[in-house]
VEXSE-273624 format. One record per residue: residue number from 1; x, y, z of N, C-alpha, C in turn. Coordinates in steps of 0.001 Angstrom, whole numbers, padded with zeros to 6 digits. Atoms other than C-alpha are relative to their C-alpha. Layout:
REM VEXSE-273624
seq:n.c1:n.c2:n.c3:ca.c1:ca.c2:ca.c3:c.c1:c.c2:c.c3
NUM:X:Y:Z:X:Y:Z:X:Y:Z
...
This chain:
REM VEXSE-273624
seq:n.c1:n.c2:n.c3:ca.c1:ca.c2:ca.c3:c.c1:c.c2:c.c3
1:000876:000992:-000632:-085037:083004:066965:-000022:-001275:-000854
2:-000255:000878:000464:-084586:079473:066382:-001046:-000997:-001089
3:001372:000122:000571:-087059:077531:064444:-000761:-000937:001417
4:000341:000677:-001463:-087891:074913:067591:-000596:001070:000971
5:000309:-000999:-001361:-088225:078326:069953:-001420:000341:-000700
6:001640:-000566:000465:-091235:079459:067387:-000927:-001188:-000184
7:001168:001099:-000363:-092860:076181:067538:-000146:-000237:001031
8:000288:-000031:-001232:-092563:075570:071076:-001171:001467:000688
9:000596:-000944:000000:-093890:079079:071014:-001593:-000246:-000102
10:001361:000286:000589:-097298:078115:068726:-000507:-000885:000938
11:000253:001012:-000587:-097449:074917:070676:-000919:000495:001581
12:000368:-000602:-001176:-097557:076981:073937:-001645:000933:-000073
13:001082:-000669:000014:-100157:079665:072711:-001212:-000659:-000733
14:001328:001390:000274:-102463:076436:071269:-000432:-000420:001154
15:000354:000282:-001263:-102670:075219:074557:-000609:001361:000841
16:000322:-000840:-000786:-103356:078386:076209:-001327:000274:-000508
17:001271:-000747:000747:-106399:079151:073548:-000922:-001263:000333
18:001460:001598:-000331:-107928:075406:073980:-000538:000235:001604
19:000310:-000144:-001313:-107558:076131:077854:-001130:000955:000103
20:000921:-001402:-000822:-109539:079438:077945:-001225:-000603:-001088
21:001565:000314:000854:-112086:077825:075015:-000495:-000887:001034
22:001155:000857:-000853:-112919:075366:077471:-000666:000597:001129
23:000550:-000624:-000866:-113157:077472:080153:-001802:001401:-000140
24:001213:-000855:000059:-115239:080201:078636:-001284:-000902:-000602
25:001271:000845:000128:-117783:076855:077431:-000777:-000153:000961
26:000684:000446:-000503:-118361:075826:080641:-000274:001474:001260
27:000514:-001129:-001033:-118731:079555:082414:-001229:000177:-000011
28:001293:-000270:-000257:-122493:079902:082056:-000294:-000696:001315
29:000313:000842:-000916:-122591:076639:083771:000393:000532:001574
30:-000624:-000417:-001272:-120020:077878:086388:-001230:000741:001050
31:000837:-000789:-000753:-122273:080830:087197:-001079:-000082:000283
32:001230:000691:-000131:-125434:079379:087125:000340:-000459:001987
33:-000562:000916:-001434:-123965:076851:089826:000355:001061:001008
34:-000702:-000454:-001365:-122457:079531:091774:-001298:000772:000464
35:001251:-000919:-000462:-125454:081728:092160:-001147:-000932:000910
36:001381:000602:-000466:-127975:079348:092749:000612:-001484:001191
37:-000124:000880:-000699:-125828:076667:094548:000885:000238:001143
38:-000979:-000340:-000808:-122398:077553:095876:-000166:000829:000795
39:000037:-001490:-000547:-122975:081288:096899:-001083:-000329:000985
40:001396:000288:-001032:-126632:079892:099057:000675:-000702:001204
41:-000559:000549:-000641:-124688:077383:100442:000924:000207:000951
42:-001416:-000751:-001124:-121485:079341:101974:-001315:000781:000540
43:001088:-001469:-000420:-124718:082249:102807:-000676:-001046:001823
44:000340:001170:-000976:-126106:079214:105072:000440:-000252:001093
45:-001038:000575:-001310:-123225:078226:107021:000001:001419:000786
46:000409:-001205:-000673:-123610:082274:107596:-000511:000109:001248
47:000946:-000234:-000814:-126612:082330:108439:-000361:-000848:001366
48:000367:000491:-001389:-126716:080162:111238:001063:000411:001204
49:-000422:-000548:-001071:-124499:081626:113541:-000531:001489:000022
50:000407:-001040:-000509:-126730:084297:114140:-001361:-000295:000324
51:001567:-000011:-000886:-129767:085048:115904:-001203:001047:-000906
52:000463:-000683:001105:-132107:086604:112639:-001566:-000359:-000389
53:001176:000060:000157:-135548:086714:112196:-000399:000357:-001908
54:000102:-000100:001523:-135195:087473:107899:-000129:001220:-000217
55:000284:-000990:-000190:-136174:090818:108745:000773:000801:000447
56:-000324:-000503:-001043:-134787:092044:111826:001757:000385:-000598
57:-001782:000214:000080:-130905:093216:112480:000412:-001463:000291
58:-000468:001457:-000060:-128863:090252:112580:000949:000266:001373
59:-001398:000035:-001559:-126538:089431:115895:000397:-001036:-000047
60:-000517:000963:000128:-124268:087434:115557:000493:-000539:001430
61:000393:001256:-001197:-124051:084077:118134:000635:-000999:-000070
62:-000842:001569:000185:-121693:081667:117261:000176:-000777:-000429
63:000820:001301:000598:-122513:078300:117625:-001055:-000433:001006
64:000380:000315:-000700:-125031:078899:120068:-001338:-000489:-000537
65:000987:000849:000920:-127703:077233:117153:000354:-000788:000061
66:-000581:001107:000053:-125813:074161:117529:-000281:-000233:001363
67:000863:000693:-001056:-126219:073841:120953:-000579:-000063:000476
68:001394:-000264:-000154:-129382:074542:121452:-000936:-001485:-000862
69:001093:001199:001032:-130549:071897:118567:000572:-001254:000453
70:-000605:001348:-000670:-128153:069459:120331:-000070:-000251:001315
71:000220:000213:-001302:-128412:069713:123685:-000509:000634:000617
72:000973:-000844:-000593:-131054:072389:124992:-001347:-000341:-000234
73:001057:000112:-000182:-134369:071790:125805:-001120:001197:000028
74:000609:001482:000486:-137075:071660:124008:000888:000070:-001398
75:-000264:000185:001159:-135222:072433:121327:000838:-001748:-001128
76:-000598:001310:000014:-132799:069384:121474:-001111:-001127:-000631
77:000508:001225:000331:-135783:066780:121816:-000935:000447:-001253
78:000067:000005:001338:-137508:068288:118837:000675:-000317:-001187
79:-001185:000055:001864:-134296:068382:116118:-000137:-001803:000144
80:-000024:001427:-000056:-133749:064584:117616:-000758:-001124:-000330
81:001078:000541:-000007:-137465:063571:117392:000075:000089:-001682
82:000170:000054:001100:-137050:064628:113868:000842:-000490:-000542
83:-000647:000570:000515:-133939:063316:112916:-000324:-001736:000423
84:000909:001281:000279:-135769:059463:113937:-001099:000194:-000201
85:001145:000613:001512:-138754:059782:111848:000818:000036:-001134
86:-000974:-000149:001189:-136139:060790:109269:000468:-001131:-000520
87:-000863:001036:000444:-133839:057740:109816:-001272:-001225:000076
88:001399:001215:-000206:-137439:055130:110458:-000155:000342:-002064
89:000415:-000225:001195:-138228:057207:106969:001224:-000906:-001249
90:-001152:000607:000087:-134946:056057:105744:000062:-001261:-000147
91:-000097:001794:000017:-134864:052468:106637:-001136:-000374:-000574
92:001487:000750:000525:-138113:052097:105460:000237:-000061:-001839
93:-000047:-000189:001251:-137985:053486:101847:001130:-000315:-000586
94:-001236:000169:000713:-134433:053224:100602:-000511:-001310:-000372
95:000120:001317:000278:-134683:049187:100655:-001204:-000171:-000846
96:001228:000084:000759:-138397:048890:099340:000301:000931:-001291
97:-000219:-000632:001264:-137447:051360:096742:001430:-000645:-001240
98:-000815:000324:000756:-134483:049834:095520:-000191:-001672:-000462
99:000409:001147:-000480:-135623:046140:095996:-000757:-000001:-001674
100:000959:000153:000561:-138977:047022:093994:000756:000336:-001805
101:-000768:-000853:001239:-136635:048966:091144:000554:-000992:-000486
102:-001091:000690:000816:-134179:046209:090194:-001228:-001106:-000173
103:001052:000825:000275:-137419:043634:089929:-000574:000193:-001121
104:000722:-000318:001452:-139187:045914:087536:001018:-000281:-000786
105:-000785:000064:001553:-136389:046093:085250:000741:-000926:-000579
106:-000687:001101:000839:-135251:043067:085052:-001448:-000920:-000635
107:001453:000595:000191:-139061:042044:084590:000281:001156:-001665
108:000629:-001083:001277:-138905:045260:081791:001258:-000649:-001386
109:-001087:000710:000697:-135611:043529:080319:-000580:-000933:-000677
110:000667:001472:001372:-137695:040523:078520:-000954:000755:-000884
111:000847:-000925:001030:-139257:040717:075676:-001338:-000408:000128
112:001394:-000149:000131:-142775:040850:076467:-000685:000868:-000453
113:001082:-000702:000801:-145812:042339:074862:-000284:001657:000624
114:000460:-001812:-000350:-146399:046600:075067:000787:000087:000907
115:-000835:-000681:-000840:-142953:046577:076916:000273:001622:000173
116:000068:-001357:-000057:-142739:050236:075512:-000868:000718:001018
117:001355:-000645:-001180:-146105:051092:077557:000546:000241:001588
118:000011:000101:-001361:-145148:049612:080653:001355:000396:000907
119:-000860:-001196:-000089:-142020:051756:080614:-000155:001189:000369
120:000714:-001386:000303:-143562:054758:079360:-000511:-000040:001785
121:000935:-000325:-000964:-146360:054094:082627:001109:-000279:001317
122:-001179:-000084:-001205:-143150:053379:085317:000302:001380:000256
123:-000647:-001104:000409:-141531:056554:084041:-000184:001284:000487
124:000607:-001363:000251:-144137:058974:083884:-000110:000613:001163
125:000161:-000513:-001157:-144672:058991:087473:001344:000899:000936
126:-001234:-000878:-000329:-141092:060237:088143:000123:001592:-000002
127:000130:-001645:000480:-141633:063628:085873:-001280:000663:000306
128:000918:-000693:-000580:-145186:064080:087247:000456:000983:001217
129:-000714:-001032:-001144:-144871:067088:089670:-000516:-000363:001396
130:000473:000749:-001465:-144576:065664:093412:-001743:000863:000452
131:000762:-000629:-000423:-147063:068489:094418:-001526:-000842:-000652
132:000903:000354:000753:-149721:067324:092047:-000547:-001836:000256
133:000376:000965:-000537:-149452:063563:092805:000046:000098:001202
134:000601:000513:-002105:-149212:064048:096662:-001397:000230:-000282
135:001416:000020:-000032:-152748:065675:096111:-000944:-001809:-000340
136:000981:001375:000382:-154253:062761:094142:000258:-001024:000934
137:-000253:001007:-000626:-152301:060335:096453:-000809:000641:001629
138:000681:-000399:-000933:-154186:062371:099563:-001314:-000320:-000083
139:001301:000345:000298:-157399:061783:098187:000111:-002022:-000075
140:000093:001578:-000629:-156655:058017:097733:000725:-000556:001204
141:000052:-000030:-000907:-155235:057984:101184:-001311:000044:001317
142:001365:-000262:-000979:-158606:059179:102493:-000766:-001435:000553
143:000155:001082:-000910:-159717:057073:105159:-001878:-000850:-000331
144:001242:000566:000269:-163611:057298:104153:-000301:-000387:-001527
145:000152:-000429:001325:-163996:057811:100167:001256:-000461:-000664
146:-001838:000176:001020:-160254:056826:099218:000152:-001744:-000670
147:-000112:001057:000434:-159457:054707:096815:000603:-001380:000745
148:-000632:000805:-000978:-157356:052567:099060:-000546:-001093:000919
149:001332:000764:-000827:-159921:051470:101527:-001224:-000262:-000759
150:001285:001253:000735:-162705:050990:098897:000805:-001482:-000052
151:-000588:001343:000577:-160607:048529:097427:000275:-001082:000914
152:000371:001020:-001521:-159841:046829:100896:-001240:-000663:000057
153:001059:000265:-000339:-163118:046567:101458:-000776:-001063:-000769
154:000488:001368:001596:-163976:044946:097985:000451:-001222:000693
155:-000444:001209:-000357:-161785:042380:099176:000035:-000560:001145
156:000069:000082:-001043:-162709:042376:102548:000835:-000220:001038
157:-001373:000025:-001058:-159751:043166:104477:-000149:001120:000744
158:000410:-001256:-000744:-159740:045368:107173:000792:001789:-000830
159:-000718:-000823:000189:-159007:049121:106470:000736:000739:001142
160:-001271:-000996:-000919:-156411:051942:107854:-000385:001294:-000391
161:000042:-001538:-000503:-156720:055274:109141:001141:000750:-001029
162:-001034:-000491:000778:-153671:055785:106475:000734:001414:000791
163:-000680:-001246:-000405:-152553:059638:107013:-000342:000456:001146
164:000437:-000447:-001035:-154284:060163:109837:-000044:-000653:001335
165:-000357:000811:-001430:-153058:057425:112395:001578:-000531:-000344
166:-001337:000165:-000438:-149743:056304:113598:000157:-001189:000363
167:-000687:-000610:000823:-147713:054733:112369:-000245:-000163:-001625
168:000491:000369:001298:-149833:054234:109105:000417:001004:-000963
169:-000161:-001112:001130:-149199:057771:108020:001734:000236:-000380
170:-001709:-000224:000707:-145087:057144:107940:-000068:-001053:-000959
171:-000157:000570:000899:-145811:054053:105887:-001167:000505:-000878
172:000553:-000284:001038:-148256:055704:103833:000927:001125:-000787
173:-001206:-000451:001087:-145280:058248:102629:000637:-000568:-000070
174:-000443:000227:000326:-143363:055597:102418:-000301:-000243:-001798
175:000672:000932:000948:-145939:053964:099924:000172:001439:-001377
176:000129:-001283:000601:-146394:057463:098218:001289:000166:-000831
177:-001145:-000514:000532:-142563:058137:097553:000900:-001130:-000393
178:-000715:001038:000928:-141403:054773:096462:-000551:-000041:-001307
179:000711:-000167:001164:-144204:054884:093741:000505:001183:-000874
180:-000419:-001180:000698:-142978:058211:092599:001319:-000182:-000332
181:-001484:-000071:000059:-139173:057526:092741:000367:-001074:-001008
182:-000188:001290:000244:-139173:053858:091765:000307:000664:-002007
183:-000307:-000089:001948:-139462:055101:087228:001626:000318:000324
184:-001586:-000290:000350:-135718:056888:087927:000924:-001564:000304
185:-001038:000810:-000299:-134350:054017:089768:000003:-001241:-001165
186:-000024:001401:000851:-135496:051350:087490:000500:000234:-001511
187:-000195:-000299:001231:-134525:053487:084489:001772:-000616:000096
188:-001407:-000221:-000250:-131011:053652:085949:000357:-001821:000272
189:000304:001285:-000064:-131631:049857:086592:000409:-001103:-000843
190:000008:-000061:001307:-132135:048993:083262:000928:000199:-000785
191:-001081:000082:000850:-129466:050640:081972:001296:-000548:000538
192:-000833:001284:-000588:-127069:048627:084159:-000012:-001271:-000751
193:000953:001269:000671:-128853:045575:082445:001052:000077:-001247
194:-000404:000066:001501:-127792:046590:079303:001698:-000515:-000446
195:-001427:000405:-000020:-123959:046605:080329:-000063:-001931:000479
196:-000734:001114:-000511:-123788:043347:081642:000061:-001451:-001469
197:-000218:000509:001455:-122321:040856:078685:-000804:-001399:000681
198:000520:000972:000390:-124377:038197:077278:000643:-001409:-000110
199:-000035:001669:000425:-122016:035835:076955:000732:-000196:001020
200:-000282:000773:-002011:-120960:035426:081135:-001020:-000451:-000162
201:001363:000571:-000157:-124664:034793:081132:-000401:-001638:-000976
202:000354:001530:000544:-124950:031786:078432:001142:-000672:000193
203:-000880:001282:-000671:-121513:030476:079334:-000136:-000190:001761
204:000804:000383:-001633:-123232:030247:083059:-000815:-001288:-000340
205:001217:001018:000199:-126231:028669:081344:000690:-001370:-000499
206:-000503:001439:000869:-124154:026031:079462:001036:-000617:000661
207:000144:000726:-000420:-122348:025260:082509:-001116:-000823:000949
208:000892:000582:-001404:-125328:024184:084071:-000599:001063:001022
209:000899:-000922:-000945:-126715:027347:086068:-001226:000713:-000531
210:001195:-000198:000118:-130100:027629:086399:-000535:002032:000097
211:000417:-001520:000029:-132065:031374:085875:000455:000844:001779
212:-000368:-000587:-001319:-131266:032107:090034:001449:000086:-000087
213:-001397:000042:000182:-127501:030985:089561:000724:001033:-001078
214:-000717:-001428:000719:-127005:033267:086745:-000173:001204:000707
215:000625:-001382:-000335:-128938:036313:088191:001286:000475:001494
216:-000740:-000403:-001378:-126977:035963:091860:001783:-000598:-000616
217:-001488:-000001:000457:-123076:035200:090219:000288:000298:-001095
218:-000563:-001258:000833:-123256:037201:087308:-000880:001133:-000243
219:000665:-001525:000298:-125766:039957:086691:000235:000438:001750
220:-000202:-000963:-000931:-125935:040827:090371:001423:000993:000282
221:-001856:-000713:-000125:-121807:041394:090568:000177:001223:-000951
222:-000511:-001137:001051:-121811:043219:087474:-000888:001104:000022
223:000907:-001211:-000259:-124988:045322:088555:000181:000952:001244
224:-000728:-000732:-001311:-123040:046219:092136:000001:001480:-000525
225:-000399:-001662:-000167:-122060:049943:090702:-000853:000998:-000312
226:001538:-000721:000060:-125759:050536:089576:-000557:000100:001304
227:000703:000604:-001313:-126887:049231:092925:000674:000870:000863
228:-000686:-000994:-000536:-124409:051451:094758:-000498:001468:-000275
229:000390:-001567:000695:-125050:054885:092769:-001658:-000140:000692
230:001659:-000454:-000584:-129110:053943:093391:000154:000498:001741
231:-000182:000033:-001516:-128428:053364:096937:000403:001354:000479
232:-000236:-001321:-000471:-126443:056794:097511:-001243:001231:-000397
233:000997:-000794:000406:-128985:059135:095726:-001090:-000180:000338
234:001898:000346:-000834:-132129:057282:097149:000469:-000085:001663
235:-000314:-000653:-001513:-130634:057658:100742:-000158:001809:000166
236:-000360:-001238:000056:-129640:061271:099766:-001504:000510:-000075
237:001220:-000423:000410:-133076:062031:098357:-001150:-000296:001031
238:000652:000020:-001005:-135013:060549:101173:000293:000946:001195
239:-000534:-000786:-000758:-132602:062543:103836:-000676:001193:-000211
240:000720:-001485:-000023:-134094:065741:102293:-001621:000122:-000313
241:001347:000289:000727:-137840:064520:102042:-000570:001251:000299
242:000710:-001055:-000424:-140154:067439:102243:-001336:000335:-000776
243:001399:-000036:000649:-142649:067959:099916:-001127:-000942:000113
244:001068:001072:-000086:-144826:064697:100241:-000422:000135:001636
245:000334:-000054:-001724:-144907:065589:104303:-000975:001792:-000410
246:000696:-001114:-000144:-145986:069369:103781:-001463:000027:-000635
247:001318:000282:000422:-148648:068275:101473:-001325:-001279:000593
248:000556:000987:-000014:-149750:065201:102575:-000663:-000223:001884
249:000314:000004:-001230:-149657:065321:106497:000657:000932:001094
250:-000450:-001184:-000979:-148005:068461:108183:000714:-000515:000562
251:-001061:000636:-000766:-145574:066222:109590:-000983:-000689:001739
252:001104:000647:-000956:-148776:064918:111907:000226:-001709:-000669
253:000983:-000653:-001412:-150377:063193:113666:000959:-000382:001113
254:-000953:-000428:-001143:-148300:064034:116711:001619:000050:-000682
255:-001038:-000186:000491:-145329:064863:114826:000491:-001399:-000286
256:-000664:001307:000361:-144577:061233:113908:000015:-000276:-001591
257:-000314:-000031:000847:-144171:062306:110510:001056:001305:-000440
258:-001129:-001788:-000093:-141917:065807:110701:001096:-000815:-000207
259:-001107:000673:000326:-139070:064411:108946:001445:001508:000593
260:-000787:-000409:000466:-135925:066452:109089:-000189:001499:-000270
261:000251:-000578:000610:-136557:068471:106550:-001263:001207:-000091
262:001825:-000412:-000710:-140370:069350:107462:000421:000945:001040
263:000386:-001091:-001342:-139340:070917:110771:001365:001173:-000090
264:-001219:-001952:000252:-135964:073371:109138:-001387:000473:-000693
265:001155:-000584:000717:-139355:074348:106905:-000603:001038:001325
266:000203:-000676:-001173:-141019:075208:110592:000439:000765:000227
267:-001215:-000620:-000520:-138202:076712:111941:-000219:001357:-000528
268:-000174:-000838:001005:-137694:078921:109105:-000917:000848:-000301
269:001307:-000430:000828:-141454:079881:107333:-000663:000179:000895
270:000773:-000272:-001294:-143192:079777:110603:000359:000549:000971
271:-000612:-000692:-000936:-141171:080607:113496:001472:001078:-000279
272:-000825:-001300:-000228:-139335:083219:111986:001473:-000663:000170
273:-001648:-000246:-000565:-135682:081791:113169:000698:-000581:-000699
274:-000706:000616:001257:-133922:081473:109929:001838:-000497:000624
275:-001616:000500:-000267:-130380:081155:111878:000037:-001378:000900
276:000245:001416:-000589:-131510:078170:113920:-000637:-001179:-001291
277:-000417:000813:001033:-132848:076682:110625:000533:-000227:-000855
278:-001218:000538:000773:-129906:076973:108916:000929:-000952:000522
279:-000885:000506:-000457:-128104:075735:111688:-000605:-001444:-000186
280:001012:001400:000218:-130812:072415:111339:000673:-000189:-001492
281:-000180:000391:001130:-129986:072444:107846:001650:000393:-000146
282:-001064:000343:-000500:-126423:072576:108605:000550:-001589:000034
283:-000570:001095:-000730:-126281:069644:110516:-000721:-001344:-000987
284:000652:000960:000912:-128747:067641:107806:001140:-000101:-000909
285:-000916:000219:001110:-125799:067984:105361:000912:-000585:000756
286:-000478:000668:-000978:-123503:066910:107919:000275:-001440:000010
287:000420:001678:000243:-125438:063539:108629:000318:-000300:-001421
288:-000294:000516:001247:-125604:063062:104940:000758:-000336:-000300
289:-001447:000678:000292:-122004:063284:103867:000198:-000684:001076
290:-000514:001146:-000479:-121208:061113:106670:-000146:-001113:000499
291:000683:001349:000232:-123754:058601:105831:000861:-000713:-001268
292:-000109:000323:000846:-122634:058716:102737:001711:-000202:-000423
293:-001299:000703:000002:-118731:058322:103204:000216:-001112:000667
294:000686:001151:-000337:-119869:055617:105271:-000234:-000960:-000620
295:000808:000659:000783:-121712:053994:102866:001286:-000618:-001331
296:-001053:000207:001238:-118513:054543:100019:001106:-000551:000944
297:-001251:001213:-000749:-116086:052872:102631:-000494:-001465:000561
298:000114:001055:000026:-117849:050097:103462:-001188:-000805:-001167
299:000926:000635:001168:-120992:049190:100735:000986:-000016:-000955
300:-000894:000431:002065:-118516:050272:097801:001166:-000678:000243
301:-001510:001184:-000089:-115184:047775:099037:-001029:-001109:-001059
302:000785:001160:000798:-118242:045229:097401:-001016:-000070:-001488
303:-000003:-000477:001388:-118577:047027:094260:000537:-000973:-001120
304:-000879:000802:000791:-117497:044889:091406:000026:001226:-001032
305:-000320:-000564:001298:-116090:046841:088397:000801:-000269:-001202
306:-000570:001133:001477:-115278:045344:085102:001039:000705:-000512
307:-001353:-000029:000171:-111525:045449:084101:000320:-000056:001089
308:-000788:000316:-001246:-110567:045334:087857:000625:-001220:000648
């Protein structure tokens, strides 16, 4: 054996040992993921072609959950009724949430006084547990006693029925879940900020462009792939709203808050028919990815990305 054949040799069984070290690093992860994500997920697509009460024998049905939630009555105008509060939920929050996010942080970007604080107090509301602020935000919702309407009142403006009239109670989760969301986006905001170089910005200023002229022809361009990423994940994250509806208003009053999400919950926890709300939660992933390839063929062509 040559000397070249026993190094090609070593060479070969180096590579083979780095391969399986990496592999056996990231196997916890693997299985983690597969248990709790992958394996639910294929179980899903299962479960909705059958007719299954969680209990009961199962019989299997097709795709006669599909057309039932698409074109059978009532089922049809329910899934539909819920997929527009969904997309109203949607148009409403995404923008106001992303809008309000890149404001704070370019407001959190100067150096003003107890910037740390007013970080810290953005932030905190993110890792508070939704459950816990919907409550408090239910109580200042309250139409008689709630903080909300005192404070109106102080200032003598009329008040709102908030959660309990229509359509006050879809913009009162809007109000609810931009406040809560807004610390991630502006964190992620922020650190956009940080990339964009200092010296596009003073050779702007020194030809002559004023604080708007810099902000809209160089920080905005170079903040495009922050602004993108927020945009997909705060679409995504609204698409599956659910917790701030189950706590806050049952998806009332007259279902003009039952997002989506709210009525596979129904489906499922209440009426028993876990293969019709899989097939609902099916078709929610569905919409999603093909909002969201949507969104990466035409929002991201206007991506800017530095070296391109």
């Amino acid at each position: 054996m040559t000397e070249e054949v026993v190094l090609q040799r070593r060479k070969r069984l180096r590579t083979i040992k780095e391969f399986l070290t990496g592999y056996l690093f990231i196997s916890p992860a693997v299985l983690v993921l597969s248990i709790f994500v992958i394996f639910p997920s294929i179980f899903v697509f299962y479960i909705s072609t059958l007719d299954w009460n969680m209990i009961g024998p199962k019989h299997f049905i097709g795709l006669t959950n599909f057309i039932n939630l698409l074109f059978k009555s009532p089922y049809a105008s329910e899934f539909w009724g819920s997929v527009l509060v969904t997309a109203k939920y949607v148009a409403l929050s995404v923008p106001l949430q992303i809008s309000i996010s890149l404001i704070l942080a370019l407001l959190l970007m100067r150096p003003i006084k107890f910037r740390g604080f007013f970080r810290l107090g953005i932030f905190i509301s993110y890792v508070t547990p939704l459950v816990a602020t919907s409550i408090v935000w239910r109580w200042m919702f309250h139409p008689g006693y709630g903080f909300l309407n005192s404070f109106l009142r102080l200032l003598h403006f009329p008040t709102s029925m908030w959660l309990l009239g229509s359509p006050s109670a879809l913009i009162s989760l809007v109000i609810y879940t931009t406040w809560h969301a807004i610390g991630f986006s502006t964190i992620l905001f922020m650190a956009g900020l940080t990339g964009v170089p200092t010296e596009l910005q003073e050779a702007a200023r020194i030809d002559g462009a004023n604080a708007n002229g810099v902000f809209w022809h160089i920080t905005w361009p170079m903040l495009s792939p922050t602004t993108f990423f927020v945009l997909i994940i705060s679409m995504i994250g609204a698409f599956k709203m659910f917790t701030p509806v189950f706590v806050l208003t049952r998806g009332g009053p007259y279902y003009t808050t039952a997002t989506t999400g709210y009525y596979l919950y129904v489906k499922a926890f209440e009426d028993w028919a876990a293969g019709y709300a899989s097939a609902v939660a099916v078709m929610l992933f569905i919409f999603i990815f093909a909002l969201t390839l949507l969104n990466i063929k035409f929002t991201g062509r206007k991506v800017f990305y530095a070296g391109e």
